[in-house]
C-alpha positions as CSV (number, residue, x, y, z in Angstrom):
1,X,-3.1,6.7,12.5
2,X,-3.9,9.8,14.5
3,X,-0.5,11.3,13.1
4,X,-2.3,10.7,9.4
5,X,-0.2,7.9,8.8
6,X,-1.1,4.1,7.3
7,X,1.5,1.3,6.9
8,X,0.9,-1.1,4.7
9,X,3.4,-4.2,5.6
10,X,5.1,-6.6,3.2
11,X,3.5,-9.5,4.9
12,X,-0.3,-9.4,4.3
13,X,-1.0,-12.8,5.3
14,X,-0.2,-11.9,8.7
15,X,0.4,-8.1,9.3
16,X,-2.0,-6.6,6.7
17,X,-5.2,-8.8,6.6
18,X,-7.0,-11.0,8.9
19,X,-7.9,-13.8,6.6
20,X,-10.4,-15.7,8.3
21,X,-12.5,-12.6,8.3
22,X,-14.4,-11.2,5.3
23,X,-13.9,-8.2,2.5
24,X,-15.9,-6.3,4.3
25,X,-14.3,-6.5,7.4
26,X,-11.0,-6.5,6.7
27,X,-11.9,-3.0,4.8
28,X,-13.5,-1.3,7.5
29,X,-11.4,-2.0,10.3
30,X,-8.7,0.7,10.5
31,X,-11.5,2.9,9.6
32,X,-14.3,1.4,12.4
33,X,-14.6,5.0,14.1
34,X,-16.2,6.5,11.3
35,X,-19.1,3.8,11.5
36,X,-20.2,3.9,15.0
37,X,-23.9,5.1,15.2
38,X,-25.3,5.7,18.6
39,X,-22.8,2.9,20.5
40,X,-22.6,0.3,17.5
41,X,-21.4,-0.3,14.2
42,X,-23.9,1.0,11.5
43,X,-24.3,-2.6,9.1
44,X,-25.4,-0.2,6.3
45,X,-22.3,2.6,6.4
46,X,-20.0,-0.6,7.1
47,X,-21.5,-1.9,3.9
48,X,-21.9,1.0,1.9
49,X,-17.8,2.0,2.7
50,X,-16.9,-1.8,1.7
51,X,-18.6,-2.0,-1.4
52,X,-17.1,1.7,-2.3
53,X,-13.6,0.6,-1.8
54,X,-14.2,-3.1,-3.5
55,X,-15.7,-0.6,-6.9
56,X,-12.8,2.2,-6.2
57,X,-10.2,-0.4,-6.2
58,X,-11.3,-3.3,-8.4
59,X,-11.4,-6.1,-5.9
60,X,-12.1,-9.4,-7.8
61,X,-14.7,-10.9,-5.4
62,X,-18.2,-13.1,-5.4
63,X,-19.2,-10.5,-3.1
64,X,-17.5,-8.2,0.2
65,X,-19.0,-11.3,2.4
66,X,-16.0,-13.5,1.0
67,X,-13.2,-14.3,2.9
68,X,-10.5,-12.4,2.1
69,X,-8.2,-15.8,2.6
70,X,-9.9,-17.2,-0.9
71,X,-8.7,-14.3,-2.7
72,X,-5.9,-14.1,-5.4
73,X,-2.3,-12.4,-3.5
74,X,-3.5,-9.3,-6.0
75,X,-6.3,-8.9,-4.5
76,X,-5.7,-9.6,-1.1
77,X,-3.0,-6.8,-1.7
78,X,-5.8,-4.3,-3.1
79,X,-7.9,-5.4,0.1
80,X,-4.9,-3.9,2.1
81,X,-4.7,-1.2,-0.1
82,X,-8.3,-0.4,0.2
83,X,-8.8,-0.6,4.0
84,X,-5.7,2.3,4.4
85,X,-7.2,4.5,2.2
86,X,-10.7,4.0,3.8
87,X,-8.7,5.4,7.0
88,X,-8.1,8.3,4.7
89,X,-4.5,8.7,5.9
90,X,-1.8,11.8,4.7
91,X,1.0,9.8,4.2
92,X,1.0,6.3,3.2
93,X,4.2,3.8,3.7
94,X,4.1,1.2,1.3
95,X,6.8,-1.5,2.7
96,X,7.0,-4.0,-0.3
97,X,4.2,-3.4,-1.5
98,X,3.9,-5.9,-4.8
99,X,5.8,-9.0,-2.8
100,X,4.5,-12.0,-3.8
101,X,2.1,-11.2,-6.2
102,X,2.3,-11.9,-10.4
103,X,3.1,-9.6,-12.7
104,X,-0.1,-8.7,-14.4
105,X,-0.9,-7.5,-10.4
106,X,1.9,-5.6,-10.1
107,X,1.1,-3.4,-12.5
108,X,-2.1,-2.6,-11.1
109,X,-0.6,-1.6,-7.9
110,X,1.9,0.5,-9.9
111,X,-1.6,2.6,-10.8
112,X,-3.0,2.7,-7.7
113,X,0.1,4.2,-6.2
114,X,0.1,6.8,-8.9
115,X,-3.4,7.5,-8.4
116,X,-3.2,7.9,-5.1
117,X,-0.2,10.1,-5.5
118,X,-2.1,11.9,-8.1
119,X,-5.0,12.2,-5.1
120,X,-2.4,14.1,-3.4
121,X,-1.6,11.4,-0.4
122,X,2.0,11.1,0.2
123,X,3.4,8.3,-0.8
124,X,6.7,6.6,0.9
125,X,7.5,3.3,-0.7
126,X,10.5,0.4,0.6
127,X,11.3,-1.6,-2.0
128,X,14.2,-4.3,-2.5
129,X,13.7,-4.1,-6.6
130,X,15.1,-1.4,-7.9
131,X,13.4,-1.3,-11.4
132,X,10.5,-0.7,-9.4
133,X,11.4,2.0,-7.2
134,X,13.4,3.7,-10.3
135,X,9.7,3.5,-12.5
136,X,7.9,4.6,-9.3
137,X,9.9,7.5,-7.5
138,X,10.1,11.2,-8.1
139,X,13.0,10.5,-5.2
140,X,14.7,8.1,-3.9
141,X,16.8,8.2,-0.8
142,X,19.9,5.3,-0.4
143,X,20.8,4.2,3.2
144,X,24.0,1.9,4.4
145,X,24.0,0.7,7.7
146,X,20.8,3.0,8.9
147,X,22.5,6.0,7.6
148,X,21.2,8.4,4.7
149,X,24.0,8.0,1.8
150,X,22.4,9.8,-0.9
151,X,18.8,11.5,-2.3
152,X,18.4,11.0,-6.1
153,X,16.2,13.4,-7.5
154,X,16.7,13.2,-11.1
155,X,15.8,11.2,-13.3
156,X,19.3,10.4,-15.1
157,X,21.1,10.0,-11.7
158,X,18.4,7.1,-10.8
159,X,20.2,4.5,-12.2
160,X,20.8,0.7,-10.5
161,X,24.5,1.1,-10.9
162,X,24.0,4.5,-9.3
163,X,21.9,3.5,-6.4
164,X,24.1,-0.1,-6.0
165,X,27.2,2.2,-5.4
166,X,25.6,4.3,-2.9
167,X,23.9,1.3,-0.9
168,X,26.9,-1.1,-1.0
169,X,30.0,1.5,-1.3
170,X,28.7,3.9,0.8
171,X,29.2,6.8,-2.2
172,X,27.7,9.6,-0.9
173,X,26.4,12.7,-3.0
């Protein structure tokens, strides 16, 4: 975090969220430094940031008091999504980042991470599904067995057959 950096894991249930804990919470905590007012944490900024991020990022919720446990996977994912960019990072690193979530959700993280991108953050996304990274990247990079195979930066060259024969052939560029 002090390199600028934000991860946001594959597992939310239990890398990305505490789900016991509320919206509000769970938004402000990789951001708590920003709320501290003379030794504690200001209830009012802590509400103010939560309720910006629940708007900003359309969280479906009764309110930033419920528990982020009773939410849908889509919105637990936007929760995630939220409390990283309330730590205002440069890059972010988006490991899987629409695992286990439907369809219709999916493709409101696919416009979050272009907003964002548009926002100027960096984005640096894993994904196992290639149409997804194909419809997401302006790059992608192939690795087999740790090691950098190939960069694809055009659009024509990122193609599933492509990036299959560099991943399980080892073709490099």
């Amino acid at each position: 975090m002090r390199a600028g950096m934000a991860y946001l894991s594959e597992d939310r249930k239990t890398e990305g969220l505490i789900t016991a804990m509320t919206i509000r919470d769970n938004l402000t905590l990789a951001s708590l430094f920003r709320l501290f007012r003379f030794g504690t944490i200001s209830q009012l900024k802590e509400r103010e940031a939560a309720g910006k991020w629940v708007r900003e990022l359309r969280i479906v919720a009764r309110s930033i008091e419920q528990t982020v446990g009773t939410l849908s996977g889509g919105n637990q994912q936007r929760t995630v999504f939220a409390k990283w960019r309330a730590a205002e990072p440069r890059l972010l690193l988006l490991d899987e980042p629409t695992r286990g979530i439907d369809v219709n959700a999916k493709s409101e993280i696919y416009k979050m991470i272009d907003e964002i991108a548009a926002q100027g953050l960096a984005v640096l996304m894993v994904s196992s599904e290639l149409p997804e990274l194909i419809g997401m990247s302006d790059r992608i990079y192939a690795m087999r067995g740790g090691t950098l195979v190939a960069e694809l930066t055009e659009r024509n060259a990122m193609t599933q057959a492509a990036i299959l024969a560099h991943i399980l052939l080892g073709v490099r560029d």
